[in-house]
N, C-alpha and C positions, 0 to 999 in steps of 0.2 A: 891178375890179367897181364900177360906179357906185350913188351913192345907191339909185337905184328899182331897182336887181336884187339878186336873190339866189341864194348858190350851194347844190345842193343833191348827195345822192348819188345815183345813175341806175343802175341794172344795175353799178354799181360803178365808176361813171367819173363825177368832178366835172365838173356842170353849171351855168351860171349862166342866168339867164333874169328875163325882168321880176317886181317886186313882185307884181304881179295877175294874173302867168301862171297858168292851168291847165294841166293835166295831161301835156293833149292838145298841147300845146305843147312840153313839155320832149322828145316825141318826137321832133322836129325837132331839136330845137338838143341832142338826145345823138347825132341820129343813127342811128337807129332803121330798117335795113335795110329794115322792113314794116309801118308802123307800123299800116295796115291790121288785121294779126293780133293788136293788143294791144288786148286786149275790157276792163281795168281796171288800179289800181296799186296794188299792195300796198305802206302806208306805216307804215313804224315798226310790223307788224307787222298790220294793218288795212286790208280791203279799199275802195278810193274807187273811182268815177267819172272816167274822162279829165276828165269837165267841172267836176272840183270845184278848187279853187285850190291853189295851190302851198304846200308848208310849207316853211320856210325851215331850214336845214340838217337836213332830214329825210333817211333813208336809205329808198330807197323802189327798187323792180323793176318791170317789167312783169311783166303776168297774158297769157297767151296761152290758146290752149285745149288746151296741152297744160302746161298747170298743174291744178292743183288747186282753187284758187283761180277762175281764170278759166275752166274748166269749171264750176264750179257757178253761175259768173256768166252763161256763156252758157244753159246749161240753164234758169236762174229766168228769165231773158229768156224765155227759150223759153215758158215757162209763162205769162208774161203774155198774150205774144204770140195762144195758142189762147185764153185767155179772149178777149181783144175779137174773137178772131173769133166765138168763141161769142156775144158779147153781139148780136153785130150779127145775126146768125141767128134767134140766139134769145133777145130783149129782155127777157123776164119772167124767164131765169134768172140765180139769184143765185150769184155766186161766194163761196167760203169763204176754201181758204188754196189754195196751189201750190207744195208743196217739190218740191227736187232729191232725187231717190232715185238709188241705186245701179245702176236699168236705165232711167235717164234723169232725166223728170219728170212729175209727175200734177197734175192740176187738180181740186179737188171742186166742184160746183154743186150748190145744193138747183133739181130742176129735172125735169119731164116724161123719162121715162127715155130715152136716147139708144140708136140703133141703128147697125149699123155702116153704112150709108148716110150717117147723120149724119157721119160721121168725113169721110167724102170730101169733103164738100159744108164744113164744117169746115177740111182742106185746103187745101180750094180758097181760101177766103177768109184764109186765111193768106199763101199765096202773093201776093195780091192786096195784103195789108199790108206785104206786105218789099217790094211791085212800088214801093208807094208811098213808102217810103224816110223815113220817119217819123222826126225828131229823139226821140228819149227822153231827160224830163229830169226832175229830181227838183224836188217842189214843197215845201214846208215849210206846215203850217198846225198852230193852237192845236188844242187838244181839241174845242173848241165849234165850230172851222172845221169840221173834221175832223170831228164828229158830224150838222154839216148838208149834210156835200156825201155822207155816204155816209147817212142817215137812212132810204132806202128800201130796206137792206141789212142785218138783224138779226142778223147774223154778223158785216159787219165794226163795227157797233155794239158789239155785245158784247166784240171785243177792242180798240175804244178805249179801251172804260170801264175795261177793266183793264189798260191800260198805266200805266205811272209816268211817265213824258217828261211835262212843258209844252209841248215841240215834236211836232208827229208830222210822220210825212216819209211821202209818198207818191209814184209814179213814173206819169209822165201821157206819151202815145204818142196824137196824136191827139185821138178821142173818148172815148177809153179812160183810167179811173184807178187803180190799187190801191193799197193801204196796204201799204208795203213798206220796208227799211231799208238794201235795194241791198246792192252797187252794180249797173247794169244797164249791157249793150249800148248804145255812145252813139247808134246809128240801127237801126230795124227792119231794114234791107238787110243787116244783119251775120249775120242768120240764115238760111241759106241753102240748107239741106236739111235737111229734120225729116219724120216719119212718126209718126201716131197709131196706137197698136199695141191698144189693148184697151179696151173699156169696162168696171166692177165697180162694184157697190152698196159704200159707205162709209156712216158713220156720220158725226152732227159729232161730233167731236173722240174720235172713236173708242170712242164709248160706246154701248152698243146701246137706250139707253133715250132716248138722243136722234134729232131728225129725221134720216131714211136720203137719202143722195147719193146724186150721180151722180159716178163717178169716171175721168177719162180720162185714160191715159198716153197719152207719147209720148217720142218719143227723137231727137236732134237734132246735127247735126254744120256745120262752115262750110263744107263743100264734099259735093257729090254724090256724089265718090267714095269718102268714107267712110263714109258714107250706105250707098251698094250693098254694102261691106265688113261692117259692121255684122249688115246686112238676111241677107246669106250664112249668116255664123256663127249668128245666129236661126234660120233657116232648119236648117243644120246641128245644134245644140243641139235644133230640134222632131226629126228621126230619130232624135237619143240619147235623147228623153224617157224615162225612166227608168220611169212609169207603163204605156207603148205599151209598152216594151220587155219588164217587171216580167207583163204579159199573157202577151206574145206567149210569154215563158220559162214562163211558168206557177212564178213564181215567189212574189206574189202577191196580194192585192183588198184593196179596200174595200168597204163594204155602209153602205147608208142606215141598217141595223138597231145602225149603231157609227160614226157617222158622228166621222171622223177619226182610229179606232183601225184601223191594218193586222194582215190575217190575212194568215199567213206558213203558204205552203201546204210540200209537202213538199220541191221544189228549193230554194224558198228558205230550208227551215232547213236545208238542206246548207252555202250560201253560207254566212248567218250562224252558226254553228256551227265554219264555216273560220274565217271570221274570229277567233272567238273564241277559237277552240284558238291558233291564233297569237298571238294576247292575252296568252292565260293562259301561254304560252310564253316572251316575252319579259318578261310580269312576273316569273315567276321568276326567270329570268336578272339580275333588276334588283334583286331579293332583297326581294319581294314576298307577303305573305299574302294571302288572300283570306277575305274573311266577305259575310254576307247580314243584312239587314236587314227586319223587315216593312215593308209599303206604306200601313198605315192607325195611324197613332198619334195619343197624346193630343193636344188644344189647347192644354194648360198646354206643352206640349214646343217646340211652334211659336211660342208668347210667352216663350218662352227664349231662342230660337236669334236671337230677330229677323224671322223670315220675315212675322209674323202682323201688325205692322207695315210691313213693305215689301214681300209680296205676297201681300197676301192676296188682291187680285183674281185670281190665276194659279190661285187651288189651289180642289179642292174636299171638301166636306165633307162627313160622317155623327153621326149620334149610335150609342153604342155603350153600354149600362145607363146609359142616359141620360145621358149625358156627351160633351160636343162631340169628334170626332176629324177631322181631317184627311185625306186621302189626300196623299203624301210629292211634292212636287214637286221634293225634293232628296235626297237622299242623306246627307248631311253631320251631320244631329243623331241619328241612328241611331248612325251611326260615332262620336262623341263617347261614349253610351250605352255603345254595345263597349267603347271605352275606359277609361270609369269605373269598367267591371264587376271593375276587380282594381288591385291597386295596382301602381304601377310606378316605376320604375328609371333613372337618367339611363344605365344600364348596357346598356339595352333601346336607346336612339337612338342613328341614327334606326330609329325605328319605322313602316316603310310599311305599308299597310292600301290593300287595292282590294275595289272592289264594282263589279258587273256589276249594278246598281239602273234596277231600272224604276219610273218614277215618270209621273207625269201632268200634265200640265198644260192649266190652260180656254185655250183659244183661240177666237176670234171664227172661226164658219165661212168667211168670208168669205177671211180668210189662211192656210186649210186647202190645202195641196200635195204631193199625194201623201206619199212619203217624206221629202221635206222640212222639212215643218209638218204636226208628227201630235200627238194630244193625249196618247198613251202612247207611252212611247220609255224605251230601254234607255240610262241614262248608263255610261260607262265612267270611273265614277269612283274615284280614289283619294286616301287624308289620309296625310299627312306626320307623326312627329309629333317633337319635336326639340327640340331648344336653342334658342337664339337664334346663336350662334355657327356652327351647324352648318346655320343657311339658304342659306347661298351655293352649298355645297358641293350641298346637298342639289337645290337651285335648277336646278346644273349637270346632278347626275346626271339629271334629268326632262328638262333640254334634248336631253341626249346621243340618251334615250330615244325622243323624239318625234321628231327626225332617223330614229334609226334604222327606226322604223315606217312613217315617209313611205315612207323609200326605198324597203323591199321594197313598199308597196303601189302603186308607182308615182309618187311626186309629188317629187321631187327639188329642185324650187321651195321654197322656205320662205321668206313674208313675216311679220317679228315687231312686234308691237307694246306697248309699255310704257304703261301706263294707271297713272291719279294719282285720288288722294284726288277722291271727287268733292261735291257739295254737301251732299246727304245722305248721313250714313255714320256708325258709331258710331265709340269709342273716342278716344284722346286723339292730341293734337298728334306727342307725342315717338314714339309706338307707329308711326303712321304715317311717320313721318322715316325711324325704323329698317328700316321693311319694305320703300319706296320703294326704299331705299342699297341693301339686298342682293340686291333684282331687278336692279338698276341695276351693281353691279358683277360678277353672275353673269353679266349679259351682253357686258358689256364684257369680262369677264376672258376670256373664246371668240370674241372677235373678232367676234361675230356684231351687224351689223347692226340696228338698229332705230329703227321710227316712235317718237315718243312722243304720247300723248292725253292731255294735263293734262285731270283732270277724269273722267276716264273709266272709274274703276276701279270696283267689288263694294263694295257698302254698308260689308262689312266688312273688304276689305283691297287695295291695290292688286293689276295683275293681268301677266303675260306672255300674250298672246293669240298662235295659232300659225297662219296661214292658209297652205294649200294654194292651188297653183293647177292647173287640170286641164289635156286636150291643146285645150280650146278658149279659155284664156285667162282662163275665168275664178275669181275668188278666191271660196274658204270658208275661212270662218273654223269651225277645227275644234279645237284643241287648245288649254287656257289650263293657268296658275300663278298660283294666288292665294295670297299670304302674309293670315293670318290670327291677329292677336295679342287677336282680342276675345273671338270664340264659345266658344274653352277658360277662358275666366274668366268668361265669364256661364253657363257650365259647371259652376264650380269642378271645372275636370280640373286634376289634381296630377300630377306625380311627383317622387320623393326627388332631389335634386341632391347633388353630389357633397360637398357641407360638410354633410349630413344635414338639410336645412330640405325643405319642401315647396314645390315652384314650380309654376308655368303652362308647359304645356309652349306652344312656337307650334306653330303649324298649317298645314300646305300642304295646301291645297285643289287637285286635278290633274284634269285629262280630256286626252286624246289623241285618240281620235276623236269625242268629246264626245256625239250622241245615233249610238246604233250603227246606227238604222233611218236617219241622214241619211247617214251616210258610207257604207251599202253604195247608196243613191242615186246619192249621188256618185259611187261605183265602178262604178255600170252607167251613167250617161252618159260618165264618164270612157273606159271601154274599150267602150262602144258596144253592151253584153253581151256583146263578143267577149273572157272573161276570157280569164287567164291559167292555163296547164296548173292551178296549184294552187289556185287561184281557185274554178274553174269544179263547177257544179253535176253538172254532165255531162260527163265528160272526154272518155269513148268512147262512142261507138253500133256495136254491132254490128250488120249488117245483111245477114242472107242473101239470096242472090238468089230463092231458092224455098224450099217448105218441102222439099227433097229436101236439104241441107244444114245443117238445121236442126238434128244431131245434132253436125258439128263446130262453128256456131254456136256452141249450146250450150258444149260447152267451152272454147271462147274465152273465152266470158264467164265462167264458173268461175274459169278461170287468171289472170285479169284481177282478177276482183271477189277471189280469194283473195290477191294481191298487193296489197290496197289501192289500187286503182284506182276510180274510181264509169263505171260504166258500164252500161249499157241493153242488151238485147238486144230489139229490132226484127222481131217473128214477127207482123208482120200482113199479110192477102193484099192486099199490095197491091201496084201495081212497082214496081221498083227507083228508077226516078226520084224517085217520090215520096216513098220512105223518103229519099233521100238530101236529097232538098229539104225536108223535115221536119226532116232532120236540122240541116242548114243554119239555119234560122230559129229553131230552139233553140240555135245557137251552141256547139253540141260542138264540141271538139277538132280530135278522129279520127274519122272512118266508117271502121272494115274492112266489106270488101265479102266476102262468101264464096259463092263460088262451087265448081264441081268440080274447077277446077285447087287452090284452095288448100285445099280437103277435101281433096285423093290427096296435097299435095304437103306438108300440116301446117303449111301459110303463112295468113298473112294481104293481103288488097291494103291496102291501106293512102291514102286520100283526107284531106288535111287541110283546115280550115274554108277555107282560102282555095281551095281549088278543087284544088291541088298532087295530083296522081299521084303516088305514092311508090314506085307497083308492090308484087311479092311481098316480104312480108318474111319471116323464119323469127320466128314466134310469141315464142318468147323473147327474141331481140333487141326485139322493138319493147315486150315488159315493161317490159324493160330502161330501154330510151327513154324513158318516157310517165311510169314512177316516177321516173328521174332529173330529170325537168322540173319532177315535183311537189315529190321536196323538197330542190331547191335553189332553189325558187320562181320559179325564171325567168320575166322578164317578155314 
């Protein structure tokens, strides 16, 4: 290697290259099969620019777009990208910020409100910028640079003024500038199929007391045919929408009269209700109590637990003989409450405690979604309460649990994630170290897999985060473990320990399917409302062909509904097609058809949801059938 080079490590193979080489370079001289496909370079842990220089024995990788990293690189490209086409359209408006989010990227403008016309026309002039093939490169200017070249822009003013840097960095394409800290796409031609999907009103900075945006998404891929792939499963996900479907079931609304609170008509408290008893089913099993909590408690309770410091924007309030109360956005100081009410025992741990808690929380209308994002929802919460010794173990038994729930409700996927200490948070160093280790070796000790999010955990204690994924690919996050060694001591919850002193018990904080009105969401996009035998709100429709068999009808459904079976019986004059096509778009099971042959012959026909002719059956066997499906839950 000569004076002016240096060697560096590349995707894992020593490279040498000149002192002032960039980035973009070292892809040739490793040898880089496409180098085309590497959109930036993660170095010593930090995302750069192809066009930033070389660090001298650095250990660094390419970023493709089938990284992490380099999708969120191309996406924020992306977002530049629609602003300058916006600018050039439309001059007067001012752009804000443009993160990468999870169903792509959005852009906010204070700006005359956009129409979906606009979007195309938008588009178009996108198209037009990749046509143009635009170098993108990062500028560097002082604060006072930086506050004269954006000074007709009072949004990105306002976040100069509050940045710390002497340097700011901004990324120029063109006529186009923003204030940004990369790394970007090194030429506009690198993006090469995107689609703007939505317009919505924003707030800045997400405050509703501040000036209202304009906010447009869009979603972005480096080739067309991911694009149209993409475009499909969109496509597909709007027929599962869960809201269309939640109608069409007559399962059930929302009203402007309650705006963001669902009413849950009478199918759907059959579903939720299934679900529940299977709940309450496997907590037992898991050696699980159950209590209830009220929904409206003191403020002094809330300046206890902590919430009333870090979120109090979430919750809302009453006064009650004149004294401030809360309405509960959590569950968890309630359960602490229970707990105090008696003394206890290191003889009692572990002590599991579950609540079926409905609690409330404010949300901005704006990110209101059906079942989704509702402002009332049912947590499936449960506390832990235990030793410190006995977190691992306990840690495990919850994991075991949360598998075992997936599976029967369908999700056999399990992605897990380990969250850390994050900036803000209570309690001390060493508490924290402790609770880290034994999420950290509960999961390692099951072999199971996991992301880690330094930074990412619960005010009060790190977290195991459990996410599902459905049959269209995509991930929720539904199930967490939070170790919590702070809230039982700003509690003063005791119990006797085994040398006869009084301790702090810890505390596991648990959800599995975390809000119950998101996960049966889930479960009706997931299976399309075409549940499963024990799922389903409606298992059987009987359906006479006239009312001249409407006697054996009848006791169909007796022997049915007296079997624990949920089933309908279909006596209106109407024909047969249409009962059965009714029957269809409710997603039932079974249609038995009854006619004169299965009146004389004590049969049923038998029609399943997918269209299947089953023919005569003898009434008893198909009991038989349709209970056995239920409770062995078959999917």
């Amino acid at each position: 290697m000569s004076q002016s080079s240096v060697s560096i490590r590349f995707d894992g193979r020593s490279v040498d290259v000149p002192a002032d080489a960039s980035w973009d370079q070292v892809l040739s001289a490793a040898g880089v099969a496409d180098p085309a496909a590497v959109l930036a370079v993660e170095v010593e842990g930090h995302r750069v620019d192809l066009s930033s220089p070389v660090v001298p024995d650095a250990e660094a990788r390419a970023l493709t777009f089938a990284d992490e990293g380099g999708l969120d690189t191309f996406r924020h490209s992306s977002a530049h990208l629609m602003a300058q086409a916006v600018l050039r359209l439309f001059p007067d408006a001012k752009p804000t910020i443009g993160p990468v989010v999870e169903e792509g990227f959005y852009y906010d403008f204070a700006a005359t409100p956009f129409t979906l016309e606009d979007l195309a026309r938008i588009e178009a002039e996108m198209a037009r910028i990749v046509a143009e093939d635009l170098p993108v490169r990062r500028v560097q200017m002082t604060r006072d640079e930086a506050l004269a070249r954006f000074a007709d822009n009072p949004f990105k003013v306002e976040m100069i003024r509050e940045l710390d840097e002497g340097t700011i960095s901004a990324y120029q394409q063109g006529d186009f500038i923003d204030l940004c800290r990369g790394p970007h796409v090194p030429r506009t031609s690198a993006i090469k199929a995107f689609k703007l999907t939505k317009v919505a009103g924003a707030y800045w900075r997400g405050d509703q007391n501040n000036v209202q945006l304009q906010r447009i998404y869009g979603i972005s891929f480096p080739e067309a045919a991911a694009l149209d792939d993409h475009l499909a499963r969109v496509e597909a996900a709007r027929e599962r929408d869960h809201r269309r479907l939640g109608q069409e079931m007559d399962l059930f609304s929302f009203h402007d009269e309650g705006t963001g609170f669902p009413f849950w008509h009478a199918r759907g408290m059959v579903l939720k209700n299934t679900v529940v008893d299977y709940w309450r089913e496997v907590h037992r099993k898991y050696g699980y109590s159950e209590i209830q909590t009220p929904q409206i408690l003191n403020q002094v309770l809330w300046q206890m637990s902590g919430h009333w410091d870090h979120y109090q924007k979430n919750m809302y309030f009453t006064s009650i003989d004149e004294t401030p109360h809360a309405v509960k956005p959590m569950n968890c100081p309630g359960g602490l409450l229970v707990y105090k009410s008696r003394m206890h025992s290191y003889r009692e741990f572990p002590l599991r405690v579950a609540e079926l808690g409905l609690v409330h929380r404010h949300e901005m209308s704006g990110v209101l979604h059906g079942l989704f994002r509702v402002r009332a929802f049912t947590q499936d919460d449960a506390h832990i309460f235990c030793t410190p010794d006995q977190v691992r173990d306990e840690v495990v038994n919850v994991i075991q649990q949360v598998f075992e729930i997936y599976r029967t409700f369908g999700f056999p996927e399990v992605h897990v994630e380990l969250s850390t200490r994050p900036a803000k948070s209570i309690g001390s160093d060493e508490i924290w170290a402790v609770a880290e280790a034994g999420l950290q070796a509960a999961l390692e000790g099951q072999g199971i897999a996991y992301q880690l999010n330094p930074g990412d955990g619960a005010f009060y204690g790190p977290k195991i985060d459990f996410h599902i994924r459905d049959c269209m690919g995509r991930s929720w996050q539904c199930g967490t473990i939070q170790v919590d060694f702070s809230m039982p001591d700003r509690f003063k919850a005791t119990y006797e320990a085994e040398d006869g002193t009084r301790k702090t018990p810890v505390m596991l904080h648990r959800a599995i399917l975390g809000s119950l009105e998101r996960f049966i969401g889930i479960l009706i996009e997931h299976y399309a409302g075409k549940f499963p035998v024990w799922l389903n709100p409606t298992q059987v429709k009987v359906v006479p062909v006239s009312d001249k068999f409407a006697d054996w009808a009848g006791q169909v459904y007796e022997t049915l509904a007296a079997a624990g079976v949920r089933v309908e019986l279909d006596l209106r004059s109407e024909k047969l097609g249409r009962k059965i096509r009714d029957a269809q778009l409710q997603r039932v099971n079974y249609q038995l058809v009854i006619g004169g042959r299965e009146a004389e012959s004590g049969t049923v026909a038998v029609r399943t949801r997918a269209g299947e002719d089953l023919g005569a059956v003898p009434l008893d066997a198909f009991v038989a059938r349709v209970t056995e499906e239920a409770s062995s839950r078959v999917l």
